[in-house]
N, C-alpha and C positions, 0 to 999 in steps of 0.2 A: 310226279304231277307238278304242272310248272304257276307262277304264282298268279295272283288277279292284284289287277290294278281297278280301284274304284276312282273315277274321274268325277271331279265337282262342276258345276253348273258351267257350258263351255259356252251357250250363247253365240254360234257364229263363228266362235276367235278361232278359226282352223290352224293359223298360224302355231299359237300359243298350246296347242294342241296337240303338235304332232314336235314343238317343241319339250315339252313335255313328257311324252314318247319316248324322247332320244334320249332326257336325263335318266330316263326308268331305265332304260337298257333292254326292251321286252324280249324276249325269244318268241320262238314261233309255238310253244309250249302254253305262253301266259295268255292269260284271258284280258279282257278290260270290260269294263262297265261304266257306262256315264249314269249318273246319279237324277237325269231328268234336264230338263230346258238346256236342251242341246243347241235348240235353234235361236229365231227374235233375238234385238237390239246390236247384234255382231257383224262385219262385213263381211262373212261367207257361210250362209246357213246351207246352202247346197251342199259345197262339200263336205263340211260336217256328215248332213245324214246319210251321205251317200258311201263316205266310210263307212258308218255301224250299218249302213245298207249292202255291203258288200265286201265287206270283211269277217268273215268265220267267226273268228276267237271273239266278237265286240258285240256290244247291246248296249241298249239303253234303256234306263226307265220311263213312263211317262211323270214327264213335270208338268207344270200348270200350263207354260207357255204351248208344250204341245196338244192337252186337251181343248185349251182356247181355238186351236187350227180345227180339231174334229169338232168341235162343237161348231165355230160357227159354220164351216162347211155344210153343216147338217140345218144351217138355218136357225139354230137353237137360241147362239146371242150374237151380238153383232161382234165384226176385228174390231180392234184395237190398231193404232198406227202401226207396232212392231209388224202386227200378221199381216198386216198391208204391204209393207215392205219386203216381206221375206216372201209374202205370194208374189210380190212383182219380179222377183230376183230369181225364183224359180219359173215361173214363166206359165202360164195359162194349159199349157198339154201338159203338163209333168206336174204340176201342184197338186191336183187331185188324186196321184197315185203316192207322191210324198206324204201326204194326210191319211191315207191310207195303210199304209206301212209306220205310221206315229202310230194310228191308232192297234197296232198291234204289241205297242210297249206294256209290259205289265206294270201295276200299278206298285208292286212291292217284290222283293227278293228275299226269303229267307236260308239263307246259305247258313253252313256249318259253325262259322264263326260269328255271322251277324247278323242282322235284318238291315235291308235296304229299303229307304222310304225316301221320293221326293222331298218330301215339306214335312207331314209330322205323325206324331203318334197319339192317339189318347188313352190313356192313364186307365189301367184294369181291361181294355177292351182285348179280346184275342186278335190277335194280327190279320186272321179272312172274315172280322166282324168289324172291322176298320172302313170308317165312310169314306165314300173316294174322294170326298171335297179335303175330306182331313189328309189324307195319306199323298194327295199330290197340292196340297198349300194354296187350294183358292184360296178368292176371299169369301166364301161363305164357312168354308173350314173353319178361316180364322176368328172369322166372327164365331163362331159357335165354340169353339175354345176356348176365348175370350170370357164371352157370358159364363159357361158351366161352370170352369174350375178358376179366371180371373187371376192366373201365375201362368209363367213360362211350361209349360207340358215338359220339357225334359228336367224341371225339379220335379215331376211327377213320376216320371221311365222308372218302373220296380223291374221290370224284367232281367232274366241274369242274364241274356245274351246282351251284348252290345249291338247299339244301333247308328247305323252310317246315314247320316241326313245333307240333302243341299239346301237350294231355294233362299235363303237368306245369308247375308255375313251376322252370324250371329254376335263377332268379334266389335263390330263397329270398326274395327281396324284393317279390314284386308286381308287376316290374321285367319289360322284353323281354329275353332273353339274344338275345346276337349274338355268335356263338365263329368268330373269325377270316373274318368276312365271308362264311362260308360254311353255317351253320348259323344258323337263326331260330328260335328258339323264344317264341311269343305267347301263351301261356296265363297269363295273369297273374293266375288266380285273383279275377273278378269274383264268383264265389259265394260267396268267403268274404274279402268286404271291398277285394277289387284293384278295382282299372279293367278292362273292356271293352278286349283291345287289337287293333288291326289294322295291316291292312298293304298298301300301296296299290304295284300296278307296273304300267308299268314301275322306275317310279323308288324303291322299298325303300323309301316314307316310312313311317313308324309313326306312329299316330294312336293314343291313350288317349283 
């Protein structure tokens, strides 16, 4: 069995992506998974999804940026300039099946080694009893976070599995946070000047 690479927030950056790719070394064995907001605020959200659109071994989670695309697709809340831009970049025939194919991300991964979440977890809740605002990091997630427990949700993580999160630099530096070997957080804000970060298991290597 060949390994999985877990990919952090890529945002567009196709470049830094398939840069990325080539440090890991993949075979045609290894899987990849992007951790959510693949798309918005990057110069090619196209090709982005049209990789994990059409590449076998690849997925991706849903992140915030892409439920923002189904939601307001559906009328529900208004874009935001990102979705403005990434709808104009895909182009009026093909947006509404790209949104489409988002909305077919699952909201969480629990694989052997970890659980995969966009944005976050809350404290005591089982993982398919997990609100989808909280597990893909709106802001009503966050706000409801905020209020209940009023600390950081991963000084709360009891769970013995480890759990792989994007969505923020939790580092403030561009940096992987790693809080007590138990929490991973890989968003290291490649869209606004970080590195591309991933993350290859069995074995928890981190690649920038």
């Amino acid at each position: 069995m060949g390994k999985i690479l877990i990919v952090g927030d890529i945002h567009g950056c196709y470049t830094e992506f398939q840069e990325l790719l080539d440090l890991v070394g993949l075979s045609s064995e290894d899987k990849i998974i992007a951790i959510g907001d693949i798309v918005d605020r990057g110069p090619d959200s196209p090709r982005v999804l049209q990789f994990f659109w059409e590449c076998p071994g690849a997925l991706s989670l849903m992140g915030n940026h892409e439920r923002k695309h189904v939601r307001s697709l559906r009328g529900e809340i208004e874009p935001a300039l990102s979705q403005l831009i990434t709808r104009r970049q895909f182009g009026e025939e093909i947006y509404p099946q790209a949104v489409a194919f988002m909305d077919t991300f699952p909201r969480f991964l629990d694989l052997p080694e970890v659980i995969l979440v966009h944005g976050f977890f809350e404290p005591g809740v089982p993982l398919v009893e997990q609100r989808e605002s909280v597990l893909v990091g709106s802001l009503t997630g966050t706000r409801y976070l905020n209020e209940r427990y009023g600390r950081p949700w991963y000084e709360l993580y009891q769970n013995d599995k480890p759990i792989i999160v994007g969505h923020q630099d939790y580092s403030g530096k561009h940096e992987p946070f790693i809080y007590k070997d138990i929490v991973f957080g890989i968003d290291t804000e490649c869209c606004r000047g970080g590195a591309l970060t991933g993350l290859t298991l069995p074995d928890f290597k981190i690649f920038s």
